[in-house]
N, C-alpha and C positions, 0 to 999 in steps of 0.2 A: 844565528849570524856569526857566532864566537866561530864555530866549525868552518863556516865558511870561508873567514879571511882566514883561520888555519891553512884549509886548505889553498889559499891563494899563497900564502907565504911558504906553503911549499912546492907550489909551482913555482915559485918566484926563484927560488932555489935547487928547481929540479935539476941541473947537473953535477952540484956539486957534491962533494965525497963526503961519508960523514966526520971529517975531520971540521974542527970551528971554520965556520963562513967566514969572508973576509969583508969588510965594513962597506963595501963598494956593492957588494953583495946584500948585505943586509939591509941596505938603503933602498937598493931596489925594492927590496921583496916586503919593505913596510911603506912606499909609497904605493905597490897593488894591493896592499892589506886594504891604507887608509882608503882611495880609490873604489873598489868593491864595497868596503862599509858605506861610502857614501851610494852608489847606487844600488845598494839595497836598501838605505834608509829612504832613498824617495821611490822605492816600490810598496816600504811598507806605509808611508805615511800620503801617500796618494789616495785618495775614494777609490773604490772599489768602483766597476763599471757594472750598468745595467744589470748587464744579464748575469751577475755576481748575486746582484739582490735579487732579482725578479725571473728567478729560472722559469724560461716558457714553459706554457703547458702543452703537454702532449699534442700532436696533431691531431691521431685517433683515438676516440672515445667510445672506450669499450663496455662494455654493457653486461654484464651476468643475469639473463631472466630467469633460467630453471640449472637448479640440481639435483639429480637424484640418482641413486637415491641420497638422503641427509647425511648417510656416514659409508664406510668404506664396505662393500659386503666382501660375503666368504668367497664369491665366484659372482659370473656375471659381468657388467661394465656398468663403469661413471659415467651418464652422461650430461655435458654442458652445452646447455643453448642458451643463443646471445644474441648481442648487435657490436656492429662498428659501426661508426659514424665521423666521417670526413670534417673536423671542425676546425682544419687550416683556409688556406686561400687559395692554394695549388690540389691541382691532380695527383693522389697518390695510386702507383696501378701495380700488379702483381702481389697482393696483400694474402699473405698466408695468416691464420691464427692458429698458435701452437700453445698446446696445454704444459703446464708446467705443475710441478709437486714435489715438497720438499723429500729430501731421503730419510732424516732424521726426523724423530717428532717432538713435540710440545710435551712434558710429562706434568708440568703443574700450572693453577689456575697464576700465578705469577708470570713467568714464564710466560702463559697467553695472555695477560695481559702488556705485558712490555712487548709480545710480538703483533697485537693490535695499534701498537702506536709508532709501531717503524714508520720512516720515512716512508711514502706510496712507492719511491722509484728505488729504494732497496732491493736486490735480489735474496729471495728466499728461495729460491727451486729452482730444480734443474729443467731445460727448455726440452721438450719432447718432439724430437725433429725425423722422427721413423714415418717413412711413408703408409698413408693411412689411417694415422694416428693424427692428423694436424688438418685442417679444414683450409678449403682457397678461394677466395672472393672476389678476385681479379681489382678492378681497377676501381674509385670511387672518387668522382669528382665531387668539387667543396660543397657541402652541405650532403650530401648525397650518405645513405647506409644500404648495412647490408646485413644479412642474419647470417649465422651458422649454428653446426651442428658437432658436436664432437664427442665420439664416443672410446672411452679408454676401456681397454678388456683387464680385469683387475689381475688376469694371471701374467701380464705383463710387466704388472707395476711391482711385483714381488716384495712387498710389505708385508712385516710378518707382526712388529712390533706396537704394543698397544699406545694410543696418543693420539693429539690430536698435530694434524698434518695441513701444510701452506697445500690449497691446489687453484687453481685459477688460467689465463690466457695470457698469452703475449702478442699482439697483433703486429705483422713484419711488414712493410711497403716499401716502394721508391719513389723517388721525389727526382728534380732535376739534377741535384745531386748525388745523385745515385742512391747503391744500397749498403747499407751495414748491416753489423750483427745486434743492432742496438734496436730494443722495443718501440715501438712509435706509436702506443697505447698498449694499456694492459688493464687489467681485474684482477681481482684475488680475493679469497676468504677462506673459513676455515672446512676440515673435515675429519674429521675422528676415525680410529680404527677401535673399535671397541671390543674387549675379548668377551668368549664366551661367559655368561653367568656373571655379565655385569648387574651387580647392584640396581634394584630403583630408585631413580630418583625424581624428583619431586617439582616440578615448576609451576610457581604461581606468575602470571602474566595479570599485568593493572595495563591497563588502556584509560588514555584518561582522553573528555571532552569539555576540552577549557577554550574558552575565547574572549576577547576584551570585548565586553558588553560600556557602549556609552549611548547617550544619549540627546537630542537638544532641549534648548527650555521650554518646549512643548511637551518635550516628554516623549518625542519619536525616537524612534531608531536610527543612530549617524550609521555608515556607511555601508548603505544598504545593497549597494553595487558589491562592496566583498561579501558581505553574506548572500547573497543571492549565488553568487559564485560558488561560495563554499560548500553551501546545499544542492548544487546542483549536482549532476551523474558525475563529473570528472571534479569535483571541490574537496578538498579537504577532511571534511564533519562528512561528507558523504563517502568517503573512502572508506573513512574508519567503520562508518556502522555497517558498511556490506562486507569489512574484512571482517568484524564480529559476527554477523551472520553468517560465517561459514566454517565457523567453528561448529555448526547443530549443536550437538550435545555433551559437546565438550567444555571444560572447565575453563573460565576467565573471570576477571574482575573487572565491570567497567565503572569508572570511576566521572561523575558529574557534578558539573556545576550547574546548578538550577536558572540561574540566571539565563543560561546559554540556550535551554528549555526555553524561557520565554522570551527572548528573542527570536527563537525560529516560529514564537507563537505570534509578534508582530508584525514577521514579512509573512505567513499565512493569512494574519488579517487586514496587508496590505498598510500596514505601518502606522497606526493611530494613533490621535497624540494621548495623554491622560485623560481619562473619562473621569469627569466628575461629579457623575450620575444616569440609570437609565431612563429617571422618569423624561428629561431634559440633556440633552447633552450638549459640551460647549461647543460654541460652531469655532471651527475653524478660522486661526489668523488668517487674513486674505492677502497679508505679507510673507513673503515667504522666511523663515528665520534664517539669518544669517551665523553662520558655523563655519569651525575648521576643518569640517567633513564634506563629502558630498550628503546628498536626499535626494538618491534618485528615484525616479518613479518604478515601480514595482511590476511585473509583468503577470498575467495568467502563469503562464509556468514555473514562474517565482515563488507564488503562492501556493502553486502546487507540489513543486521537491517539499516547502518548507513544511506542508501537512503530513505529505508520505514521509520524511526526514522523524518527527515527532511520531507519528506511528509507527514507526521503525524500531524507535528508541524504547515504546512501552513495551513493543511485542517482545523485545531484549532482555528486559525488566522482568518481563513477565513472569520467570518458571526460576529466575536467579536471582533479580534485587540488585541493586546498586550500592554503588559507595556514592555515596553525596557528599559532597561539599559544604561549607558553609555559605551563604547565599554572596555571590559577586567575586568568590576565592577570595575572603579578605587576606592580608597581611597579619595571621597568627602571632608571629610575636611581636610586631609593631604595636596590633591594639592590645595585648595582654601587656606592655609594660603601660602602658599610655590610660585604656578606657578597656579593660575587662568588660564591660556592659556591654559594649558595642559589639565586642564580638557573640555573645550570647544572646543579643541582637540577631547576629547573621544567622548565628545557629538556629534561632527560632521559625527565621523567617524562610530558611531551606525548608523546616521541618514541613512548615506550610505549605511551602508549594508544591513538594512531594506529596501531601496528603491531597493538595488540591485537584491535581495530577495522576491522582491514586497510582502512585509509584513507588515499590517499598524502598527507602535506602537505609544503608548505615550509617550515620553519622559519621564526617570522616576531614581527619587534617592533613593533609599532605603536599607540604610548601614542597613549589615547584623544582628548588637548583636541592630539595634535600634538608637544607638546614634549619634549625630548630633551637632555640633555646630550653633551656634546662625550666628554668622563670615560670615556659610559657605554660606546658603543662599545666600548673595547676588552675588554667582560665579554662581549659578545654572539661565541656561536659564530659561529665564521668560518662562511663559505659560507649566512648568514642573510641572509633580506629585511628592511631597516628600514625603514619607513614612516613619513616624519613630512612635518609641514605645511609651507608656504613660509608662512603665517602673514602675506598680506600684502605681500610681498616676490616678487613672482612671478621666476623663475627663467626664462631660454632653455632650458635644458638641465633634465627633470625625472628623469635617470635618472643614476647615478655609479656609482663603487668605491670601499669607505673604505680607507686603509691596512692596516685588521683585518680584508681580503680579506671586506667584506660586498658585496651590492648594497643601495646609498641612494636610493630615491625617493623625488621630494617627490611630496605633494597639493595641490594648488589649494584652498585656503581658500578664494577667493571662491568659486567654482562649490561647492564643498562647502557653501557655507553656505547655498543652497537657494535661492527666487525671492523676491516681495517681498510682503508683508503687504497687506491684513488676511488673505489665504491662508495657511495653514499652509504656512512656507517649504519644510517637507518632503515634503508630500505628494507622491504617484506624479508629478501632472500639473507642480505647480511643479516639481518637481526637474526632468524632461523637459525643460521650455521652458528652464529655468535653464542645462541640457549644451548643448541645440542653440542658444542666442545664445553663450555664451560660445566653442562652439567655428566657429560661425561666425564670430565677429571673431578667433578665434587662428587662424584658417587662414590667413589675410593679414600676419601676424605672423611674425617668426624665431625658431625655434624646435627644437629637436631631444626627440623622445620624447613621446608621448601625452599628452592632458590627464587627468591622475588626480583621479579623484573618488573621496573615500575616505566616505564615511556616518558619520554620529554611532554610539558604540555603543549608543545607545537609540534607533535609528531603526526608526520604522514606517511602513509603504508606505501606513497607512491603510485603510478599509472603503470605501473606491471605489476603489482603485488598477486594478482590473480596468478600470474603465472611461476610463482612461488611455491601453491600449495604449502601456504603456512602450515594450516592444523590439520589437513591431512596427512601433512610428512610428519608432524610433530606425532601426532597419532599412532601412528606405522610402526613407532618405535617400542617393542614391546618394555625397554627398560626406563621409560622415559614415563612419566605421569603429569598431566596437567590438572592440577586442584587450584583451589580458590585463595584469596591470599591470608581469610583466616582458619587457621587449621587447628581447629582447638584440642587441645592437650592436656590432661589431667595435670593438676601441680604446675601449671607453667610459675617460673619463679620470678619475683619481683626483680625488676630493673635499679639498681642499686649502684651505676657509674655516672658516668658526664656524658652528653650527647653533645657536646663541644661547639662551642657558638663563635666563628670568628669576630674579632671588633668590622671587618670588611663591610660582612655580612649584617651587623647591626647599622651601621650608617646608611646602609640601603634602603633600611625601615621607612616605610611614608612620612611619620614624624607628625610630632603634635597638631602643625599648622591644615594640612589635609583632613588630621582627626578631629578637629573644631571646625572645619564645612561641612565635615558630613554629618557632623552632631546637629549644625546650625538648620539643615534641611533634613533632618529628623526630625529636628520640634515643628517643623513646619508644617513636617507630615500627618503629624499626632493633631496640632491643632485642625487641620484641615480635614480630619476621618473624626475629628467631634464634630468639627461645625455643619455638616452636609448629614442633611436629612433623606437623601436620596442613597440607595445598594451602590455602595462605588469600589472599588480599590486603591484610592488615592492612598492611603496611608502604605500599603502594599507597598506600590508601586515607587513610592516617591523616597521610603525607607531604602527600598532595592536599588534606585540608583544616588542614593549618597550616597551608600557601600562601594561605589565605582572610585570615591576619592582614598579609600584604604584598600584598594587590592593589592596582589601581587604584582597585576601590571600595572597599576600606579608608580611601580618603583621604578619602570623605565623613563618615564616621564609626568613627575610627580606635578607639575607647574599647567599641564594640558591637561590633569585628572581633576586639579582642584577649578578648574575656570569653567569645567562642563558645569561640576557640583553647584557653583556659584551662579551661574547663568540660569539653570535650573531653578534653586531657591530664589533669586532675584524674581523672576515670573509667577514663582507662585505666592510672593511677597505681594506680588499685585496685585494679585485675585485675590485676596485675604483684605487687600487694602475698600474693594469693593463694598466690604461693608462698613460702615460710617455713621459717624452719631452728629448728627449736625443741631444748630443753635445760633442765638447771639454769644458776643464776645464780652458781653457787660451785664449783670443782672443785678437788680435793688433789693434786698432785703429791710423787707421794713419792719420788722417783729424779730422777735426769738426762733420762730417756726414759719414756714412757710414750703411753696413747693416753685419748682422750674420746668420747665414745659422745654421739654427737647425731640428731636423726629429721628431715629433709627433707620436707616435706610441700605434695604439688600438687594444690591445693582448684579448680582450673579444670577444667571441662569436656571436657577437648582432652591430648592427651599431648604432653609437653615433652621436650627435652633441656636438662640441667641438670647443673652443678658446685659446689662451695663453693670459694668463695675465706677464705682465714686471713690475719689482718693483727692485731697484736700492738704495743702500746706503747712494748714492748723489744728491742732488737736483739739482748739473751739467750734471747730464748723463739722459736723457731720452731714454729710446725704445719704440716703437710703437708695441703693441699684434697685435693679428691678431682677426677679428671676428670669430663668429662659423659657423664652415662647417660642411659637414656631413662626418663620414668616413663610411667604410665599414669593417667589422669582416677582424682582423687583419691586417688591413692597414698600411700603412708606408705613411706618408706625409714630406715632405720638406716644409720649411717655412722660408724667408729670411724677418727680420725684420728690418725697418729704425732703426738707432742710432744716437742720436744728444750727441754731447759733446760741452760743453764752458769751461775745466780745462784740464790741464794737471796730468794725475795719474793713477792708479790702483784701481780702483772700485768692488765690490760684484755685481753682478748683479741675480736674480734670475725668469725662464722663469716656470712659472705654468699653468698646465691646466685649463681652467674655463668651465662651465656651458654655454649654451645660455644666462642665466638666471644673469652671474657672477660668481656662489658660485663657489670656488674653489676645487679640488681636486686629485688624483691621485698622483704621483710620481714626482714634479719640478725639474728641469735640474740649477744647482747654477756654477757660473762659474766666475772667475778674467777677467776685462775687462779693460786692457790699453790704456788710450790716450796721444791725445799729439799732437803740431801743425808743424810735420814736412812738411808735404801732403802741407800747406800753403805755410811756408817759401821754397820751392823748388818751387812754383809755381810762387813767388816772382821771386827769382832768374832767372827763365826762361824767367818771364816777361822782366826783365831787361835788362836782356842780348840781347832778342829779341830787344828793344828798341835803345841798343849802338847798334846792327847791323845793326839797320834802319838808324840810325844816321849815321856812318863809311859812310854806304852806299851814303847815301844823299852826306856826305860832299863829297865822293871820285866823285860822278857824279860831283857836282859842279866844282871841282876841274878839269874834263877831259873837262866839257865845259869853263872854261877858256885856257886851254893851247890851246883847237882848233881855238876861235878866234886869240889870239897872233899869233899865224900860220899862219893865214889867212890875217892878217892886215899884216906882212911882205911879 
């Protein structure tokens, strides 16, 4: 602004000589100073209009489906095929798409990482407008696309210089407004010129298949409309495993949650609620449960992705093994500051389901955004893989040992974070180009251990991933190696810095309040896998989805994780309630000892084993429980239990169901119990009286055998 009324003040004075102005003069030329100051201060202190903040988006929407080949050869051509696609409102017609490629190249992993994060509408390359060289698609009304085909002959492009290089399309049209030299859609990613006698190097790829498993308080499956989706041919969890299946024999890491396993095992079996037992099983609420999800009904081809979907998955497993998760992806260092047990909980209960699955995996931690505390470590079973990010920080060495005898590998945040915009960073082909630049400029680098690229846990390969040829182009590369992401090494040396935890990051944690529902419906679990006498998995099952209130995705919405848990344990607080000890509410002791006669009753479907536990307000009154018997679906037992009393009074006494095991639960029978030592004192009495009748007696015989001698002697 200072420059500007300068220069107004010397407009203001443009004729005069430089000899001193004259005040008549100077007057002027400081009322256009002050003038201009004021109308550029109401330009700057105006809002900003729309389209300031909200720059449109392109009209055309350009597409990159294949390159190849993945880097630049010695002879031969590039070539790029694509789509445009019309996603204004108006007709654009005469649309050329013209390939473009920087001249200069990228020489380090910095470097390509700050040129993945340009602005999308940055010019990085020069526009290639040689007849022949540029593809023509003519006209394409709104909604309306079109493919092309572009093929650059590389002796054209006269590259000599090794690096990696911007190439990509500019798509050109007119509109009612005519035409410019300005793109009206574009693509871009990257492509390396790699010299002779480059170095191998080494790419571990982690694929991961994570999803929010919940449930209702039946214990079904909530939204069974997205997972039907997601298993199906064009869904999500079906993308990834037929992009994994075409890797054949090539090296990857795929990384599972077990949980996510048996979910696809409930929309195969048509979504069933908790069994809890085969002899008997519970029938179905004939209300339908009300939830913050859908329950949609399930279809034949529903249940058939979700079969093929799980044999997919083993046949994967099969010849390479998996990295496993902890059961539900808990919240690592949530529960390790909070409840250590819980999560060696989840660890166990993966371990389980893999075995039950006969699926081999690795034990394995790998919180989703990377982060990790220092703390957490030592809650993770030893001989586990921990996976977290370099976040930025790239590392020489990407493989360690903690103290807590784990293996620690980083990930490469940069290359994890995919290619550059307006392309979906993740798509099949960006991510491709994004591995082979990066690990073309790390081969030249020092370095020890594979570059790891770990995937978002919502990553999708997309609905053209196919025509990417990931790991056949990956393949091709003779300098390029895909291995696994643990790559064991004589002496790997202990990890002996900070894995850095921000405070952000720990406020995110699920937190105590979530960690005390899902403990609450843990005990419920335990009691409920003692009390059922019938082959069940209640306790499985009901452990695995408390873990839904400490996962990772718990943290987006900690308050809808804990009301599932809640709703859940609430219902099977019911069914627990089922069984009951009933009686009167008043009982007479009339002695020291005595017994009370009470009836046991199990209103469940399923046959238990069951005890009473006695518990009494006075340390004068004992009862005697009874051990655990077995009953049968809705049985009635009688049970008279011993009562000892040494007080006279009116006591609380409370009769509960126990476990074989102890744990209590169900419905207890609370009842006033009166003592008192009348039962004695009449016993006394009786004694006594018995004793003067002995006595009377004796004396009176005494008495009859004297008068008979006196008789006799006269």
């Amino acid at each position: 602004m200072a420059a500007l009324a300068g220069r107004a003040y010397s407009l203001a004075s443009g004729g005069v000589s430089a000899s001193r102005p004259s005040a008549a003069l100077r007057a002027a030329a400081t009322r256009a100073t002050l003038l201009l100051t004021l109308l550029l201060g109401l330009v700057v202190v105006s809002p900003p209009t729309r389209a300031a903040e909200e720059p449109q988006a392109s009209p055309l929407t350009v597409r990159l489906a294949r390159l190849t080949p993945a880097t630049i050869p010695r002879k031969g051509a590039i070539t790029l095929v694509g789509s445009v696609r019309n996603d204004s409102e108006e007709t654009w017609s005469a649309i050329n798409v013209h390939p473009f490629l920087s001249r200069s190249p990228i020489t380090s992993r910095d470097e390509l990482a700050a040129a993945a994060a340009t602005d999308p509408d940055t010019e990085v390359g020069t526009r290639i407008t040689q007849v022949g060289l540029f593809a023509t698609i003519g006209d394409l009304a709104p909604g309306q696309s079109a493919r092309f085909r572009i093929s650059l002959p590389v002796a054209a492009l006269r590259l000599s210089q090794p690096g990696v290089y911007w190439i990509g399309v500019h798509a050109l049209g007119q509109n009612a407004d005519g035409r410019d030299g300005l793109a009206d859609g574009r693509a871009r990613t990257f492509i390396p010129l790699v010299p002779a006698g480059q170095p191998t190097s080494a790419v571990a790829l982690v694929v991961p298949l994570r999803e929010q498993v919940r449930r209702d308080p039946d214990g079904r499956l909530e939204d069974t409309a997205d997972w039907s989706a997601t298993l199906s041919s064009t869904g999500r969890l079906r993308r990834i495993v037929d992009f994994l299946e075409s890797a054949g024999a090539q090296a990857y890491s795929a990384m599972v949650d077990p949980a996510v396993l048996e979910a696809a095992e409930s929309v195969a079996a048509n979504n069933p609620p908790i069994s809890f037992g085969k002899e008997k099983e519970q029938t179905p609420s004939p209300t339908p449960t009300q939830t913050s999800r859908s329950l949609d009904r399930l279809d034949e081809p529903d249940r058939a992705n979700a079969t093929a979907w799980l044999g997919d998955v083993k046949a994967l497993a099969a010849g390479r093994g998996l990295l496993g998760l902890a059961y539900g992806d808990p919240d690592t260092a949530g529960l390790a500051r909070y409840r250590p047990a819980m999560l060696r909980r989840a660890e166990r209960l993966s371990a389980d389901t893999f075995e039950r699955l006969e699926l081999g995996a690795v034990p394995t931690v790998a919180p989703p955004d990377g982060w990790l505390d220092d703390d957490a470590l030592s809650a993770v079973a030893p001989g586990s893989l921990v996976l977290v990010s370099d976040h930025g920080a790239p590392r020489t060495r990407t493989q360690w040992r903690t103290s807590a005898d784990q293996d620690l590998v980083f990930a490469d945040a940069q290359t994890s974070s995919g290619g550059p915009g307006p392309t979906p960073r993740l798509d099949a082909l960006a991510l491709r180009q994004r591995i082979v630049a990066d690990a073309a400029l790390r081969a030249g680098e020092p370095g020890s251990g594979p570059l790891v690229v770990q995937l978002p846990a919502t990553w999708d390969p997309g609905p053209g991933w196919e025509g990417a040829r990931f790991f056949e182009t990956l393949g091709a590369l003779p300098w390029l190696s895909l291995t696994g992401v643990l790559h064991p090494e004589l002496g790997t040396p202990t990890f002996d810095a900070a894995l850095g935890y921000p405070k952000a990051e720990q406020r995110r944690e699920v937190g105590p309040t979530n960690i005390g529902v899902a403990a609450d419906l843990i005990r419920t679990a335990t009691v409920l896998g003692q009390l059922l006498e019938t082959e069940n998995s209640v306790e499985h099952s009901l452990t695995g989805d408390a873990l839904a209130a400490v996962s990772y995705h718990a943290r987006d919405d900690r308050e809808a994780a804990r009301l599932d848990v809640l709703s859940l344990d609430g219902r099977m607080q019911n069914r627990l309630g089922d069984v009951a000890v009933t009686g009167t509410d008043f009982v007479r002791l009339s002695g020291s000892t005595g017994t009370v006669a009470v009836t046991l009753v199990n209103r469940l479907e399923q046959p238990i084993t069951v005890g009473i536990s006695a518990s009494t307000d006075s340390p004068a009154v004992r009862i005697d429980g009874t051990k655990a018997f077995t009953m049968a679906p809705g049985e009635r037992a009688v049970r008279r239990l011993r009562v000892h009393a040494s007080s006279i009074g009116v006591h609380e006494v409370t009769l509960t169901p126990i476990t074989g095991k102890g744990a209590e639960l169900g419905t207890p029978l609370t009842f006033s119990l009166r003592t008192s030592q009348v039962g004695t004192l009449i016993w006394y009495v009786f004694g006594a009286a018995g004793l003067l009748l002995v006595v009377m007696i004796g004396r009176r015989i005494r008495r009859g055998v004297r008068q008979h001698r006196w008789r006799g002697a006269e």
